[in-house]
DRENRO-751989 format. One record per residue (C-alpha): x, y, z; residue number from 1; residue in one letter. Coordinates in steps of 0.001 Angstrom, whole numbers. Last residue first. Layout:
REC        xx        yy        zz   num   residu
REC         X         Y         Z   NUM        a
...
# end
This chain:
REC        xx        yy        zz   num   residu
REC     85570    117321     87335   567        x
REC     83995    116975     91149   566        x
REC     80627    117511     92532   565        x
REC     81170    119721     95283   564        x
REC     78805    122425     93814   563        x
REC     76136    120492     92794   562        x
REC     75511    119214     96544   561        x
REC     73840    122981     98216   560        x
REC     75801    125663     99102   559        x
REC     73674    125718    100666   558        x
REC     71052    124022    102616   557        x
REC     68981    121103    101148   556        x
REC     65864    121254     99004   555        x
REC     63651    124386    100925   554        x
REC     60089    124621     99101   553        x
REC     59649    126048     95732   552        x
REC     55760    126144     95169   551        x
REC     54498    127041     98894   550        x
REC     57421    129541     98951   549        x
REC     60925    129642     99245   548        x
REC     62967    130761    102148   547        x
REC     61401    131404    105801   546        x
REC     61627    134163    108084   545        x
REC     61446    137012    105288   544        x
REC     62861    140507    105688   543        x
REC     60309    143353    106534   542        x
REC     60455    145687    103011   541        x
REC     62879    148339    102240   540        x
REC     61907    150093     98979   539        x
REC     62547    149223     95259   538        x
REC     65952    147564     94227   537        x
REC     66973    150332     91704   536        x
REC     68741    153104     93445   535        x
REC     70243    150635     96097   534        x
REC     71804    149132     93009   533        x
REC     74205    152642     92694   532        x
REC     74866    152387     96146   531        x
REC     75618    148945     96695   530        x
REC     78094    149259     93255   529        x
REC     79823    152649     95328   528        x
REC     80642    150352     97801   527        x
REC     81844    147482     96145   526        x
REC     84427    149115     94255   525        x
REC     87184    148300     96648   524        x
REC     89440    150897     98106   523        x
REC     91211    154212     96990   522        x
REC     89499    156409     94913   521        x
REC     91065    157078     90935   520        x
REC     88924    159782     88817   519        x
REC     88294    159287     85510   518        x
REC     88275    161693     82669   517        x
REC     91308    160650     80522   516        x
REC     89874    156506     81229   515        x
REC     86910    157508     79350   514        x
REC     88040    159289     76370   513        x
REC     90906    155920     76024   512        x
REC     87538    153868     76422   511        x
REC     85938    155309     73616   510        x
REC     82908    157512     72991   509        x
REC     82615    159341     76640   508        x
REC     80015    161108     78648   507        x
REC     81295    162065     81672   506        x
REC     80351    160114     84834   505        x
REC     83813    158623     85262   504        x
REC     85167    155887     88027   503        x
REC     88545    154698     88562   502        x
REC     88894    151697     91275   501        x
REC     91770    151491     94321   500        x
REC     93646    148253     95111   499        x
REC     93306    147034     99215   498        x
REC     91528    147836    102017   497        x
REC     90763    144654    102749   496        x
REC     87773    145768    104568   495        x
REC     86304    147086    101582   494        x
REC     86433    143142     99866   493        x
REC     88227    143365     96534   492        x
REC     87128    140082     95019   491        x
REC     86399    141701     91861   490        x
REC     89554    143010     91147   489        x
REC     91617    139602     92117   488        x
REC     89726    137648     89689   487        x
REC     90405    139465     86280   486        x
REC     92780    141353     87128   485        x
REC     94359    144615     89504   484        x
REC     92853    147973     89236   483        x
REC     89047    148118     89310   482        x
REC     87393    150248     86074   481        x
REC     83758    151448     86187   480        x
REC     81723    152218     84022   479        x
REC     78023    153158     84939   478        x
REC     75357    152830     81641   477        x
REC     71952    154178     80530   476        x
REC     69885    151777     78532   475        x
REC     70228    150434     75020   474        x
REC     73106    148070     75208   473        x
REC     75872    147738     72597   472        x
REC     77903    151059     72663   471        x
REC     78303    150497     76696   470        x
REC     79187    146717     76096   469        x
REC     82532    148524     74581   468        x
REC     84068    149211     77946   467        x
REC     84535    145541     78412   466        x
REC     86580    145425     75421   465        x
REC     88823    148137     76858   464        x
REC     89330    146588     79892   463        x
REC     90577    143251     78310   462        x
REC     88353    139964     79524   461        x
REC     90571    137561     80081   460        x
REC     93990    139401     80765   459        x
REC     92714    141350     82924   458        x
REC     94742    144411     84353   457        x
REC     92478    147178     84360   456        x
REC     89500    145014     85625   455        x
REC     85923    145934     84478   454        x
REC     82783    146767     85789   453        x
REC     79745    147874     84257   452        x
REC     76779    148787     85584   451        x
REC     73491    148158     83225   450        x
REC     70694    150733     83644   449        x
REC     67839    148666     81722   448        x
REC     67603    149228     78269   447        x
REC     68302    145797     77239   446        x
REC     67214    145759     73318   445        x
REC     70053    147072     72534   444        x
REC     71316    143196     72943   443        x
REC     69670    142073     70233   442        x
REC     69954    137976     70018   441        x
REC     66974    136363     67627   440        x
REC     64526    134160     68767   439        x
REC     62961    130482     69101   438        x
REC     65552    129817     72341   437        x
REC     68729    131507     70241   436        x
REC     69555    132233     66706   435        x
REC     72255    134911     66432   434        x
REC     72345    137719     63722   433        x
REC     68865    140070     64745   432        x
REC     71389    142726     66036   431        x
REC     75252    142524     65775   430        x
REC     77131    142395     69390   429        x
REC     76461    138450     69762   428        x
REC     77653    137632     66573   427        x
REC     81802    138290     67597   426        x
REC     82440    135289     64597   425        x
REC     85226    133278     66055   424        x
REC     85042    134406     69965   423        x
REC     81071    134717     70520   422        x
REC     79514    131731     67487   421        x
REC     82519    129688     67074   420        x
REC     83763    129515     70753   419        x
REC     80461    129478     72864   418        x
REC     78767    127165     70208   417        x
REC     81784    124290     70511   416        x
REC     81125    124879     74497   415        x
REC     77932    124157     74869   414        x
REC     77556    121262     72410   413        x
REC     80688    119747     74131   412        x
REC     79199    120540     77789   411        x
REC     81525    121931     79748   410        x
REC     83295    120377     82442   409        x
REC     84576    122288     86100   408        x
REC     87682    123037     87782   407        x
REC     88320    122987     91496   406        x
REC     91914    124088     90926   405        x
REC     90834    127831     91037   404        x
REC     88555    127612     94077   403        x
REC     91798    125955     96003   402        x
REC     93694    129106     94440   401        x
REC     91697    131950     95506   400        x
REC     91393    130177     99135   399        x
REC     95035    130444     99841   398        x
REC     96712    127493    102137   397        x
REC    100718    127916    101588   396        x
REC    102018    125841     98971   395        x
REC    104292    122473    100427   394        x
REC    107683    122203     99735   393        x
REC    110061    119811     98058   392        x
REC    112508    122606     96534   391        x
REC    112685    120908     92859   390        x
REC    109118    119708     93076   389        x
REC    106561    122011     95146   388        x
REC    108938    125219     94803   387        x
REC    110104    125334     91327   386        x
REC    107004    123335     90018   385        x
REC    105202    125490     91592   384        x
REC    106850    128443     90589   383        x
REC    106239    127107     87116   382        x
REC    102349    126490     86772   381        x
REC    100275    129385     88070   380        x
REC    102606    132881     88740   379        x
REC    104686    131873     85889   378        x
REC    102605    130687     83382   377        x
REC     99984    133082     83764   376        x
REC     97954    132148     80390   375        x
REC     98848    128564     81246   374        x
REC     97067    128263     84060   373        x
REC     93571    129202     82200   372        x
REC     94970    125995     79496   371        x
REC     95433    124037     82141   370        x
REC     92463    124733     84316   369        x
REC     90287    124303     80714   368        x
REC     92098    121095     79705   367        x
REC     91789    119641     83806   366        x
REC     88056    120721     83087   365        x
REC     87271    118509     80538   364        x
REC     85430    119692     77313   363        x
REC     82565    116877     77369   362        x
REC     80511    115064     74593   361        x
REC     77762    115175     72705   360        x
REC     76957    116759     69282   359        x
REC     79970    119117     68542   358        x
REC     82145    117146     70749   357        x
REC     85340    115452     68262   356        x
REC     83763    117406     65254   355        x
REC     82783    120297     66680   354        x
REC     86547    120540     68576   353        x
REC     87972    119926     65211   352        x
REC     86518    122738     63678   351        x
REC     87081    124887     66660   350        x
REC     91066    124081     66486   349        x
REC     91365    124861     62592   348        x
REC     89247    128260     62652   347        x
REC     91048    130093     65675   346        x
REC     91204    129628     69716   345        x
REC     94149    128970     71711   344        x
REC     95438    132865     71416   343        x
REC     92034    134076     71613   342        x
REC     92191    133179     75549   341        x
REC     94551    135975     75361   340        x
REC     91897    138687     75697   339        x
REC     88975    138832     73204   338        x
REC     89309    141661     71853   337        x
REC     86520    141615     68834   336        x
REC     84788    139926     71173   335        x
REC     81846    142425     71734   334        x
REC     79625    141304     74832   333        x
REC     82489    139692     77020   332        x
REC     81766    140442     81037   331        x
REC     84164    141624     83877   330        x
REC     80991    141821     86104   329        x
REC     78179    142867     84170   328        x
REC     75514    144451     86525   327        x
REC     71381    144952     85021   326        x
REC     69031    146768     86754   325        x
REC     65129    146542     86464   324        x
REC     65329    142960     85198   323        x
REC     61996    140676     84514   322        x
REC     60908    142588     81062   321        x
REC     58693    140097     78853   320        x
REC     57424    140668     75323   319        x
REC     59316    137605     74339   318        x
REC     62507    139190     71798   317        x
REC     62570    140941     75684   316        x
REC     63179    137430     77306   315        x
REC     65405    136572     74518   314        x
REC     67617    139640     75076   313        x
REC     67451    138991     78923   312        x
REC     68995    135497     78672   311        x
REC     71775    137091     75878   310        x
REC     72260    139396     78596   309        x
REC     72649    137107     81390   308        x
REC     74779    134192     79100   307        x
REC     77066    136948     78528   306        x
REC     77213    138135     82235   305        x
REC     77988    134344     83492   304        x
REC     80655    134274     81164   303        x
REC     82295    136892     82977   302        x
REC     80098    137595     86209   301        x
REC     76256    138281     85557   300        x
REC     73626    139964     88353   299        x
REC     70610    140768     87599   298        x
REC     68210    143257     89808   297        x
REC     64456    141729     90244   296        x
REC     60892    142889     88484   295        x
REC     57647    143228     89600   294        x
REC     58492    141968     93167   293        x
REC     56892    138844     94589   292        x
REC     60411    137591     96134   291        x
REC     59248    133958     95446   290        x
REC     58036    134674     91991   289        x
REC     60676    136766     90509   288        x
REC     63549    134270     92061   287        x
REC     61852    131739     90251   286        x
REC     61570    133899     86962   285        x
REC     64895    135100     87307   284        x
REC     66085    131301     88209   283        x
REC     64488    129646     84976   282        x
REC     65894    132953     82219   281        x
REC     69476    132353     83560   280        x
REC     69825    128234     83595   279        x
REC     66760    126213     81793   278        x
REC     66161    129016     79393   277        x
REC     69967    130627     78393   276        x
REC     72334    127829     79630   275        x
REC     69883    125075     77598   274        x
REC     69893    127144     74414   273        x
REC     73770    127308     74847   272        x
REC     73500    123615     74211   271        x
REC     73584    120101     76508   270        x
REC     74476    116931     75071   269        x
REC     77105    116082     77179   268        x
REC     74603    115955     80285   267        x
REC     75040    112207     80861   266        x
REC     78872    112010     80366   265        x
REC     79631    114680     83272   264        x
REC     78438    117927     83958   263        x
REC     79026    120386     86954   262        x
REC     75901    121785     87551   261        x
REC     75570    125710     87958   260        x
REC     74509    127128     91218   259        x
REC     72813    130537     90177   258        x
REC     72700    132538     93309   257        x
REC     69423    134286     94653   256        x
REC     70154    137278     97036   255        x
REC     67997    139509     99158   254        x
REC     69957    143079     99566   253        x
REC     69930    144314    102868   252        x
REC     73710    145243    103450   251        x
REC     74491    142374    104764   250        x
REC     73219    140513    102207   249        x
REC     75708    142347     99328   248        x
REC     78654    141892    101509   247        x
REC     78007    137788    102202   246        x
REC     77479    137147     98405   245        x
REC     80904    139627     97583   244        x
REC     82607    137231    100116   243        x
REC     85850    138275    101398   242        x
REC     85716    138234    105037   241        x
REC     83318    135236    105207   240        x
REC     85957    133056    103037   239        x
REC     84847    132520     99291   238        x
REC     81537    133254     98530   237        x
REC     81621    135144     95268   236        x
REC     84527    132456     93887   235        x
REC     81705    130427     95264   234        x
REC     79785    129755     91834   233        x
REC     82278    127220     90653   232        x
REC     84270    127731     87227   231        x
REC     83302    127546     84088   230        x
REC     79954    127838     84312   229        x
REC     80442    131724     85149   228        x
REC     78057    133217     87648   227        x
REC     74723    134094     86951   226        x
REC     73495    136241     90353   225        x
REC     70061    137340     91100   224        x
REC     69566    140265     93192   223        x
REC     66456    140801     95219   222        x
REC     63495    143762     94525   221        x
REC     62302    144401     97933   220        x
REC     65290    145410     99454   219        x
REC     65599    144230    103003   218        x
REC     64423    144768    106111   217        x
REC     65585    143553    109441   216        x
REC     69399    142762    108375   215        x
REC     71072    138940    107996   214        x
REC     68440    137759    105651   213        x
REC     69149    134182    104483   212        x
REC     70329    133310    101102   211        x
REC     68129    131975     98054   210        x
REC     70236    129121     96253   209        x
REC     69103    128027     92955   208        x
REC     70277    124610     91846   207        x
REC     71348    124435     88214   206        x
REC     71279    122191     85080   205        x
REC     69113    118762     85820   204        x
REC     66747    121008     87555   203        x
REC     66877    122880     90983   202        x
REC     65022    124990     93585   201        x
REC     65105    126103     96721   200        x
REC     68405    125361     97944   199        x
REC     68909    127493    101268   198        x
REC     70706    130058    102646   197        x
REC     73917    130854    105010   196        x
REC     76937    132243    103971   195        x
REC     79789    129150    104136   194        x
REC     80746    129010    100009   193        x
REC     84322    128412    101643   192        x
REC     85027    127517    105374   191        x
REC     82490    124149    105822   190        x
REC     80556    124438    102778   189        x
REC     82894    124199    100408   188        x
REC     85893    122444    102560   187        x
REC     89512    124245    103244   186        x
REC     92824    123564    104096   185        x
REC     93134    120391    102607   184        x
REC     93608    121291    100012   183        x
REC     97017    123251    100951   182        x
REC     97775    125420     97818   181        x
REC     98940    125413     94485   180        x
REC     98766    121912     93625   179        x
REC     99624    120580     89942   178        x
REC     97363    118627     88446   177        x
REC     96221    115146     87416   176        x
REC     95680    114237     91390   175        x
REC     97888    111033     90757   174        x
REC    100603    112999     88755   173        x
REC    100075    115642     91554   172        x
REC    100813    112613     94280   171        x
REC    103954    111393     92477   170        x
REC    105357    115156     92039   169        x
REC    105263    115693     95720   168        x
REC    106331    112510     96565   167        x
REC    109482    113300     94649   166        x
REC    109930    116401     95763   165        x
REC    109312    115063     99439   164        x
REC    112232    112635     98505   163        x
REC    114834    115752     96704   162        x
REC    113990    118049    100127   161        x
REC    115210    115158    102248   160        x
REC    118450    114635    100227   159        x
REC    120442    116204    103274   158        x
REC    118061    119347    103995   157        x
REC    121008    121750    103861   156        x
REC    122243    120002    100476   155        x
REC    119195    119115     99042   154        x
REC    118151    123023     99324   153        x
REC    121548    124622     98382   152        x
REC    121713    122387     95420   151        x
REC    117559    122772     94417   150        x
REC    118707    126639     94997   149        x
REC    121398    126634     92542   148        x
REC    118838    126143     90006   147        x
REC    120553    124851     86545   146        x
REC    120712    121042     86494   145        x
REC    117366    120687     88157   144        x
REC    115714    123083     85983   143        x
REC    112672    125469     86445   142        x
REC    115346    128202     87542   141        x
REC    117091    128095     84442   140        x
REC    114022    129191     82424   139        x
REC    112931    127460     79623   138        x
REC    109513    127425     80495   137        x
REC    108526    131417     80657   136        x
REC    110322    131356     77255   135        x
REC    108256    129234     75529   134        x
REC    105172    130433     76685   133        x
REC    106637    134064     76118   132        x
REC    107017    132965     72645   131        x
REC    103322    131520     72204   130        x
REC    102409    134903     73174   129        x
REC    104657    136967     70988   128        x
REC    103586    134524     68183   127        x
REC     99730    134694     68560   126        x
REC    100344    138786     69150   125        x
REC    102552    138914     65525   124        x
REC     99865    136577     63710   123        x
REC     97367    138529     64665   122        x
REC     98790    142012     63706   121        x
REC    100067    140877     60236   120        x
REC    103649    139468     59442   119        x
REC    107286    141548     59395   118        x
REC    108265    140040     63290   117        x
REC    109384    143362     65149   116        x
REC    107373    141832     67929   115        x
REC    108319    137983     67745   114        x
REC    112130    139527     67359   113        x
REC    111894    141977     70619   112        x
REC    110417    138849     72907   111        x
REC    112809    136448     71610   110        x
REC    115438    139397     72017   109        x
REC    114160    140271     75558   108        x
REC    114388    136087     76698   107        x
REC    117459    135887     75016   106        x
REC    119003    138989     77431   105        x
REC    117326    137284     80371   104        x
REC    118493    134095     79926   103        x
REC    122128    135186     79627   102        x
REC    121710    137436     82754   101        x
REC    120708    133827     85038   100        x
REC    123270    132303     83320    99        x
REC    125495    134533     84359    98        x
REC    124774    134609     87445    97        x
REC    124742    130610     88038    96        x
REC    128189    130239     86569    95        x
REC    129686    133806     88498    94        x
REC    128754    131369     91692    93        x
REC    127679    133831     94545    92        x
REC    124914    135526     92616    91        x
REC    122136    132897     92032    90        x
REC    122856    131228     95361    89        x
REC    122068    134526     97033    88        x
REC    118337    134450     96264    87        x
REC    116358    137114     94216    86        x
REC    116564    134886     90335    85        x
REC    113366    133611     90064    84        x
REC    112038    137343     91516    83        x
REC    113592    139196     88458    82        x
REC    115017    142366     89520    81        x
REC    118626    141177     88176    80        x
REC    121369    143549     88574    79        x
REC    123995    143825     86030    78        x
REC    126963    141375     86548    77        x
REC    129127    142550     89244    76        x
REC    132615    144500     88662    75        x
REC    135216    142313     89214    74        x
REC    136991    142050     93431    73        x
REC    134725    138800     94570    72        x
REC    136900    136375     92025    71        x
REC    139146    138020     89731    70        x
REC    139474    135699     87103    69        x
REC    135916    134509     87227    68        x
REC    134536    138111     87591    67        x
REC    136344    138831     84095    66        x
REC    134830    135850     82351    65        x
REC    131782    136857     83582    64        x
REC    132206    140668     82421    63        x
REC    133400    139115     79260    62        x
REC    130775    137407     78508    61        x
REC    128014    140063     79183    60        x
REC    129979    142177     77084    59        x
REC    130277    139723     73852    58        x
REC    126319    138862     74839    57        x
REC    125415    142338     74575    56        x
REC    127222    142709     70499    55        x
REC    125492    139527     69991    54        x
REC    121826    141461     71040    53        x
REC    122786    144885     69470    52        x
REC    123558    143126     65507    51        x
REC    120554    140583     65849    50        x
REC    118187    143881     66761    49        x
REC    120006    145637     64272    48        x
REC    119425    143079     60859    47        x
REC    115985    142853     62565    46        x
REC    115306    146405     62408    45        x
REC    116829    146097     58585    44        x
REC    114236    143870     57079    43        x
REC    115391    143211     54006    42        x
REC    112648    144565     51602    41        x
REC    110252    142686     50839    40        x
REC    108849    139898     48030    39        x
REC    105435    139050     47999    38        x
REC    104582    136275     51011    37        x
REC    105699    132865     51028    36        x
REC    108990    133763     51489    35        x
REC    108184    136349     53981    34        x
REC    106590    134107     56365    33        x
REC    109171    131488     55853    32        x
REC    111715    133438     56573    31        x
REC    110410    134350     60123    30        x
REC    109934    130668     60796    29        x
REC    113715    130263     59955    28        x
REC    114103    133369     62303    27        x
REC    111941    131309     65335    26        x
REC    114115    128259     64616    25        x
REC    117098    129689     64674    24        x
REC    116056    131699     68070    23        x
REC    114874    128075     69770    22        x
REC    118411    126329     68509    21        x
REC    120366    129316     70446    20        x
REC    118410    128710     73451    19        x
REC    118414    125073     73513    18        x
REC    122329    125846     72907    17        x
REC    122647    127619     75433    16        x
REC    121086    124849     78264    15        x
REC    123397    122367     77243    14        x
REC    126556    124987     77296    13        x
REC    125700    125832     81030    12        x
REC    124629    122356     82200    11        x
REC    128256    121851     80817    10        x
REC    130188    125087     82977     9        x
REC    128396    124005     85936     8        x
REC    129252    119938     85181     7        x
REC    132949    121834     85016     6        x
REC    133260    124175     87680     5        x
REC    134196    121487     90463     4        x
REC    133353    123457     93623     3        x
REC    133603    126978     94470     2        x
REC    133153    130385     92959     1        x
# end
């Protein structure tokens, strides 16, 4: 222990008592649940759970107390695992370790109380996430007055770590957002979104980009991807080693990408209608015509996938069938799970979001990026803070993350639809329910092979919900599970060798029967997915020498201008 112990010892108090006014708060909240509701029994789990936690903060307090008697000789403090807390400076001063171990403990009671909370299952998730929110921000380490490390830092740098913390922050606050990596690392076009092809067609919504051969024959039936509007298409063309686009051309596939528009004012008024027939159903039947094939493989990645099958549900509702296979990439069909994104979305919010934007408007993508960020706290908001800010560094350049700042708006009509209609209501999964494009939604109508893929970790689009599409489409279906989440298990290049993938062929009614069957291999997914669209894509053909066709002529190369249009 050195130094003056008591603006330590006062940072200390300061930052108890937050925590101490935080757990009143959450019991008095508790209270009121059961005070408006029928009268209960006294909770005795939470009688213990106060009980164990004070009677671990008398130890924990005396161990400290101890260790500052006896300097280096005490017994340490528990260990702390918790990567916020790995550097020496958090150990050598008994201040700094303990209240490190004094966060720790509230954090697991906070988290223990919002789950032994006596209210319904929905209200008991929305408050252990909202509680991990607030717990993920109070820790020491995002806090001038109590991270040793900012000390340490300013101390070896001397002060120059505080001024490029400073400019740091100044130049977010001017960007809006917080940066994660080194922008200026990397340039669509240049070394992201880099495989070659060409525009060949566009409206006010998309461009669609055909890619170049890179093998002497190809499939004769091409792929056509949807990506998600929420984010920009070349999370699927990142870096040459890791793009999913690049993989699936050089192994003689033909590819057409859905390049969707990022909108501003002018576009505000656009609907789901317009995503279904101007976006989805407009590049199939482009992609159909150029390529000459009687049908075409489809291609949808999360939201992307939704829009795809409610696309192909209106084309069938039309007597038309342009898909012989169908892939859902960590895709939403029933939302009866619909991952923690549910947490931001109920009655009262989506009421006043079709009021504010219901008929024209935008939903901004700094408020999507922030509220995406916020669903990984830790990882996407606070160790940047930590390191960018308190520390004064600079991010390392990572290609995931520039593609994950380059956020995208949503049309308020769009949007407002989206969350009522999929998230509020789950309408999509019931037959004949949902109005769309002068028809009604049936997904079982799609009896195409579909393959699905999900991500055991996602916190988007949950595993098991994904698993449920199987129940809702009519064809024959391949499930298959990618460790890791919702971004990082798709972009699981083979080369990589990285994360391994579960895959079942036994018939199964839930996802629990599923998962009890499969089979883990090591490596990315992508492999067997080539395979099983090989089966589907019609014969090998002579490749093409020229994109387009006398109708859709070559617009500009990709990855084309509506993709570096900016939020």
């Amino acid at each position: 222990m050195s130094g003056n112990p008591q603006p330590e010892a006062a940072a200390m108090q300061n930052y108890l008592q937050a925590g101490q006014a935080f757990a009143q708060g959450f019991m008095n909240v508790i209270a009121q649940q059961q005070n408006a509701a029928p009268p209960v029994p006294r909770n005795e789990a939470l009688v213990r759970l106060q009980r164990e936690f004070a009677e671990r903060h008398a130890v924990l307090w005396q161990a400290m107390l101890r260790r500052g008697q006896e300097g280096a000789g005490a017994a340490p403090l528990p260990e702390v695992k918790d990567k916020r807390f790995a550097a020496p400076a958090w150990s050598e001063s008994s201040y700094y370790d303990y209240l490190r171990q004094v966060y720790l403990l509230n954090a697991e009671f906070l988290g223990r109380l919002a789950d032994a909370a006596p209210v319904d299952a929905a209200a008991r998730d929305r408050m252990k996430f909202f509680t991990r929110q607030f717990v993920d921000a109070m820790a020491p380490s995002n806090f001038v007055a109590t991270n040793p490390e900012f000390i340490q830092t300013a101390l070896a740098t001397q002060g120059a770590s505080i001024t490029a913390g400073i400019r740091n922050l100044i130049a977010d606050l001017r960007k809006g957002r917080i940066s994660m990596t080194d922008d200026d690392a990397f340039e669509v076009g240049r070394n992201l979104a880099a495989t070659p092809g060409q525009v060949i067609f566009e409206n006010e919504l998309i461009q669609l980009i055909q890619y170049a051969p890179q093998t002497d024959k190809v499939r004769e039936r091409p792929l056509v991807i949807v990506p998600p509007c929420i984010n920009k298409f070349y999370i699927l063309d990142l870096q040459p080693s890791n793009s999913f686009v690049a993989h699936a051309v050089a192994n003689g596939i033909a590819v057409f990408l859905v390049s969707w528009r990022n909108p501003q004012a002018e576009l505000g008024h656009l609907g789901w209608d317009d995503y279904v027939e101007r976006g989805a159903l407009k590049a199939l039947a482009v992609a159909q015509e150029i390529s000459g094939a009687d049908k075409v493989s489809a291609l949808g990645f999360c939201v992307g996938g939704t829009i795809l099958a409610a696309a192909l549900s209106v084309a069938k509702a039309r007597g038309q069938d342009p898909v012989a296979s169908l892939t859902l990439l960590t895709s939403l069909l029933d939302f009866s799970d619909g991952g923690e994104v549910t947490h931001y979305v109920d009655a009262a919010s989506v009421a006043a979001r079709e009021a504010a934007i219901g008929q024209g408007g935008l939903l901004r993508g700094a408020e999507l990026a922030s509220a995406f960020s916020s669903l990984r706290a830790n990882d996407l908001i606070w160790q940047y803070v930590v390191g960018n800010y308190l520390k004064g560094g600079k991010p390392p350049a990572f290609d995931l993350l520039y593609w994950n700042a380059d956020s995208t708006n949503l049309p308020g009509p769009f949007a407002v639809w989206y969350l009522r209609h999929l998230y509020l209501e789950n309408a999509l999964r019931e037959p004949g329910r949902l109005a769309m494009c002068g028809t009604t939604a049936d997904l079982s109508r799609l009896d195409m092979p579909a393959y699905l893929y999900s991500s055991r970790e996602d916190h988007i689009v949950p595993w098991k919900s994904a698993y449920l599409s199987r129940g809702i489409l009519g064809g024959e279906t391949t499930f298959v599970m990618g460790a890791s989440g919702h971004i990082a298990g798709v972009i699981n290049p083979p080369a990589s060798g990285k994360r391994s993938h579960w895959r079942s062929d036994a018939p199964a009614a839930t996802a629990e029967d599923w998962l009890a069957t499969a089979t883990e291999y090591k490596g990315s997914w992508w492999p067997h997915w080539i395979e099983w669209l090989r089966r589907f894509a019609g014969a090998e053909r002579k490749a093409g020498k020229t994109p387009g066709n006398r109708r859709y002529r070559p617009i500009e190369a990709a990855p084309g201008r509506y993709v570096k249009e900016k939020a």
